[in-house]
C-alpha positions in Angstrom: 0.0 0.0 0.0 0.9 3.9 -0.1 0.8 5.2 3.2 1.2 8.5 4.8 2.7 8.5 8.0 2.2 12.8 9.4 5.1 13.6 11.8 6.9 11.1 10.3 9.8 12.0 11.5 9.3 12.0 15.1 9.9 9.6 18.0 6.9 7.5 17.2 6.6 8.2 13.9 10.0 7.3 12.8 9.8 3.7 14.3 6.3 3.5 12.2 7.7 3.9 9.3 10.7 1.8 9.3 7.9 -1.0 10.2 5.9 -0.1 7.4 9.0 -0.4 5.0 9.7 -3.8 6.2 6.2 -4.4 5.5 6.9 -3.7 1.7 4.4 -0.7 1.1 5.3 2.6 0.1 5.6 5.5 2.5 5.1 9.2 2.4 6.6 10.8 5.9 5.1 14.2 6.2 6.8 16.4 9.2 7.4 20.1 9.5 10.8 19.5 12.1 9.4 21.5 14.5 10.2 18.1 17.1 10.5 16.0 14.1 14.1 14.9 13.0 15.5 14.4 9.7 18.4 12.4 11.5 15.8 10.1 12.6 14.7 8.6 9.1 18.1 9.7 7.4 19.1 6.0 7.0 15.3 5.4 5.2 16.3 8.3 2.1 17.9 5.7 0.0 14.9 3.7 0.0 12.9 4.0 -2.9 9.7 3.7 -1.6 10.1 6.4 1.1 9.6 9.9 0.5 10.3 12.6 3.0 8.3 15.9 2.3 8.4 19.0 4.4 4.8 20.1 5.3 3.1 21.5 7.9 -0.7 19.9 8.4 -2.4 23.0 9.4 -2.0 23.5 5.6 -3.7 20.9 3.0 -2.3 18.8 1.1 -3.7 16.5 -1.6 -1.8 13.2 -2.1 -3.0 9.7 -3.8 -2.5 7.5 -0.4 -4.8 4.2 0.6 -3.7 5.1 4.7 -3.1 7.8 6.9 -1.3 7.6 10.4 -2.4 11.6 11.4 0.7 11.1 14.2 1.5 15.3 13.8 1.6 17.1 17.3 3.7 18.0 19.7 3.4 15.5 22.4 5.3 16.5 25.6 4.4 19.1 27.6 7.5 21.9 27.4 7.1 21.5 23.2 2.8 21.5 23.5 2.9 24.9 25.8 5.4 26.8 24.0 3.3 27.8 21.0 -0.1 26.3 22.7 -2.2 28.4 19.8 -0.4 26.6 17.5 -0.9 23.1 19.3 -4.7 23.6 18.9 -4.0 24.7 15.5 -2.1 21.4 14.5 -4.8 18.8 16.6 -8.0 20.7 15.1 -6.8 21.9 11.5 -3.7 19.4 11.2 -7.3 16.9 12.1 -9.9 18.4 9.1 -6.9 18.3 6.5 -6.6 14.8 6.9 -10.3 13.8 7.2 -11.0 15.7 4.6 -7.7 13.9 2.5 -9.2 10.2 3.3 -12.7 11.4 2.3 -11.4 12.9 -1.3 -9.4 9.6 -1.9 -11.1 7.0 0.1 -8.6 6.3 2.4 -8.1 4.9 6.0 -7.2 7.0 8.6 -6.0 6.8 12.6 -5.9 9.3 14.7 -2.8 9.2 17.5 -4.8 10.5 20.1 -3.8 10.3 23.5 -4.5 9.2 27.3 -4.4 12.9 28.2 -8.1 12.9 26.9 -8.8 11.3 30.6 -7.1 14.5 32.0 -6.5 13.6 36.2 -9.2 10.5 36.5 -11.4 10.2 38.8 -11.4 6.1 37.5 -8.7 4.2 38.1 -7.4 2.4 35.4 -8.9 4.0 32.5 -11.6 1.7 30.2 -12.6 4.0 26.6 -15.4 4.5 28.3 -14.3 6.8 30.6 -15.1 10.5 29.4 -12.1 12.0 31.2 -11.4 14.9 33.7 -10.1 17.8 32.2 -9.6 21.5 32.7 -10.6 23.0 29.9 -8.8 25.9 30.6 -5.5 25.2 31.9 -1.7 25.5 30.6 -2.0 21.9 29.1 -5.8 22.2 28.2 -4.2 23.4 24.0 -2.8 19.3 24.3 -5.7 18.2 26.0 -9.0 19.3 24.3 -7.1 19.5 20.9 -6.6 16.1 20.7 -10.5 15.6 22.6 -11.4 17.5 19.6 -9.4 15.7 17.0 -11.6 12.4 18.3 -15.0 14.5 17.8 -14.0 15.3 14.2 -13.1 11.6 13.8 -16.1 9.9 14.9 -18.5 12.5 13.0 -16.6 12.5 9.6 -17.2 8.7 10.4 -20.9 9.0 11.2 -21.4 11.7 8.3 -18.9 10.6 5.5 -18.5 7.1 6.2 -14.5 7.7 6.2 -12.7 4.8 7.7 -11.3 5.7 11.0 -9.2 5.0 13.6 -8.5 6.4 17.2 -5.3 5.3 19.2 -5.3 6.6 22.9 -1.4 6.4 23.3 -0.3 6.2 26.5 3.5 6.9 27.8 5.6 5.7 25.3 9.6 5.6 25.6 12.6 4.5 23.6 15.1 5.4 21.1 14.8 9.1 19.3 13.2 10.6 22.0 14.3 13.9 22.2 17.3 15.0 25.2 14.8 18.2 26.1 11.7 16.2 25.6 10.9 17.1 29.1 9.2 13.5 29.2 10.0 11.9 32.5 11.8 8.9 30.9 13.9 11.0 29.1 14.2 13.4 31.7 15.6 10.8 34.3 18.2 9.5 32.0 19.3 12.4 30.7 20.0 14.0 33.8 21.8 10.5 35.1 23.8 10.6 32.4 25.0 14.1 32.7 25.6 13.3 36.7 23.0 15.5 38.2 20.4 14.6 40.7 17.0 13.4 38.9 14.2 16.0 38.9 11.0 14.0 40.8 7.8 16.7 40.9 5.1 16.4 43.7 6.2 13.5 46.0 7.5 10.8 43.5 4.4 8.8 44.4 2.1 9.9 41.1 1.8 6.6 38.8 2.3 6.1 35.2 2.4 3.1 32.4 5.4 2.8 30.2 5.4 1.2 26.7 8.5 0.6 24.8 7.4 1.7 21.3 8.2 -1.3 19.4 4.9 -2.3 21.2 3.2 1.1 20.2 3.9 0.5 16.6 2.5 -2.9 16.7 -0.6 -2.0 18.3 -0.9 1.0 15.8 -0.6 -1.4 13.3 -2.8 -3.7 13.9 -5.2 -0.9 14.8 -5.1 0.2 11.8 -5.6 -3.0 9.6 -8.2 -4.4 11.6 -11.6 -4.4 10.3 -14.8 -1.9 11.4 -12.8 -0.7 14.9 -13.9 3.3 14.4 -14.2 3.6 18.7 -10.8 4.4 20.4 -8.8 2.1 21.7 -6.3 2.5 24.5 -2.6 1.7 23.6 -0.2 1.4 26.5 1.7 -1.0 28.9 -0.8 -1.7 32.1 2.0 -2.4 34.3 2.1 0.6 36.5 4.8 2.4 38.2 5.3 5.0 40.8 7.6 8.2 39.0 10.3 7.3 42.1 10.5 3.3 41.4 10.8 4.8 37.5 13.4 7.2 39.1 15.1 4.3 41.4 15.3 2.0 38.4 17.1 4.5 35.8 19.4 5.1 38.6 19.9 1.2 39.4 20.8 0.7 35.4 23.0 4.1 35.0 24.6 3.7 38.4 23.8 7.0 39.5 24.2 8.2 42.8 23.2 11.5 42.9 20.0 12.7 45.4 16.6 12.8 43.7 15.5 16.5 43.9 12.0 16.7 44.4 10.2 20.3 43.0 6.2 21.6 42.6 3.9 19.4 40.6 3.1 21.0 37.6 -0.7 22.2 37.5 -2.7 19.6 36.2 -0.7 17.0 36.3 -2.5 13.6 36.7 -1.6 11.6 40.0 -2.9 7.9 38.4 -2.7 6.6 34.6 -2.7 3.2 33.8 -4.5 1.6 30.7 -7.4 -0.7 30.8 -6.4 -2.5 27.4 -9.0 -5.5 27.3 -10.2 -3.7 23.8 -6.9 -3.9 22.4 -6.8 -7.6 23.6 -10.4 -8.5 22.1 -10.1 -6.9 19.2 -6.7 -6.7 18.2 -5.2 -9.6 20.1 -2.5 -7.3 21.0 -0.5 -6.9 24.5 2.8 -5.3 25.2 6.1 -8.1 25.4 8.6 -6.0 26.3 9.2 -4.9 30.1 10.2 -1.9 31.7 14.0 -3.1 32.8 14.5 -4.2 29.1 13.4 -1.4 27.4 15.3 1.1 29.7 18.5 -0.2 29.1 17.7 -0.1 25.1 16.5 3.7 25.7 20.1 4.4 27.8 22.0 3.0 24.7 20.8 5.2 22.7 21.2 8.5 25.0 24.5 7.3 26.0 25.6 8.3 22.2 23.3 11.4 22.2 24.1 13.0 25.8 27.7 14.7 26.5 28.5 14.1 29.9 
């Protein structure tokens, strides 16, 4: 198949594509480097079924493709709230160009949308049937409701236009190509292990969250995407749950750090619980995540080892 992959060149998007080549289709990776890189699908330029256009999706676009993986946004906080207008912009625009894309040329299309939708949850873990807890006005509301609002247009270009969609709730993801000032809390911890200061823990260390290696992402989104009549979301993410210390405790264990853990303000907003509740992705999609926490961490401090001067 041709497939567009938008913010191709990200963190996630960059392991999709590489999948996608192995596959055999052709792929079109769409980014406009604001956190995409082009170092990380430099190695894919030779290949002559990859092509690497510079675009931004708030602006249309009208390609010949049979999928789309809409994967464009800003996804960590400190690159979402610098230019929040423009985060909206990308979820809610960046959404309508590529609806209305698969609609013009019959295509499939999945949304990355996010477990931010559940905002702080008042249910613990969260089922897609939860309708979330957000502050609709708050610093990371332009993250938030964008991507709340990407899922509206989804389901009613479905119910309107009979486009073929798909929604991803992705939860924390980590691995190679993140970014050093992702401001992610994997990358965050290693980083600052690496460099030999003390880790950075907000609040009291004891706020939970799921961590999938995104080998296990890309499969899910995957198999999301080329299963038949799935147009609800579906929550992608590891359910194994860990407190932000253990997370801190365990980078440090693998790094051998021994530097204090500095503990500072939790951010407004900032959800105390997430964990998936992935029985859909089981039903339907007979997926589950393989790879644990210890094993993808050390893959994650490989690669910041060669990134991160000391």
């Amino acid at each position: 198949m041709r497939i567009l992959v938008t913010g191709g060149a990200g963190f996630i998007g960059s392991h999709l594509c590489e999948r996608l080549l192995d596959e055999g289709h052709e792929v079109i990776c769409l980014d406009n480097f604001f956190t995409g890189r082009r170092e990380n699908v430099s190695h894919l330029l030779d290949n002559h079924r990859f092509e690497l256009v510079r675009h931004d999706v708030t602006e249309p676009i009208l390609l010949e493709v049979d999928q789309i993986y809409n994967l464009a946004c800003p996804a960590s906080p400190v690159h979402y709230q610098y230019n929040p207008v423009k985060t909206v912009k990308t979820n809610v625009l960046g959404m309508i160009n590529m609806l209305g894309l698969a609609k013009r040329v019959r295509a499939r299309v999945l949304q990355a949308s996010t477990s931010e939708v559940y905002g702080d949850p008042h249910v613990h873990p969260q089922t897609e049937g939860y309708w979330g807890n957000v502050n609709p006005i708050g610093i990371r509301s332009c993250y938030d409701e964008g991507k709340r609002i990407a899922e509206t247009l989804m389901m009613d270009y479905h119910r309107q236009n009979n486009v073929d969609t798909r929604i991803a709730r992705i939860f924390n993801t980590y691995g190679p190509r993140m970014l050093e000032n992702d401001g992610r809390v994997v990358s965050n911890f290693i980083v600052q292990a690496l460099r030999g200061e003390g880790m950075t823990v907000y609040g009291t260390g004891e706020q939970t969250r799921s961590f999938c290696y995104v080998d296990d992402l890309v499969e899910g989104l995957m198999r999301l995407m080329n299963t038949e009549g799935v147009h609800d979301p579906v929550n992608l993410g590891n359910p194994s749950e860990f407190t932000i210390r253990e997370l801190a405790e365990e980078v440090m264990r693998l790094i051998g750090s021994k530097e204090e853990i500095k503990f500072c303000p939790l951010p407004q907003d900032d959800p105390r619980q997430r964990q998936p509740d992935i029985t859909r992705a089981k039903e339907l999609l007979n997926w589950t995540p393989t790879i644990p926490l210890k094993e993808g961490l050390k893959k994650a401090v490989q690669y910041f080892e060669g990134r991160v001067k000391k």
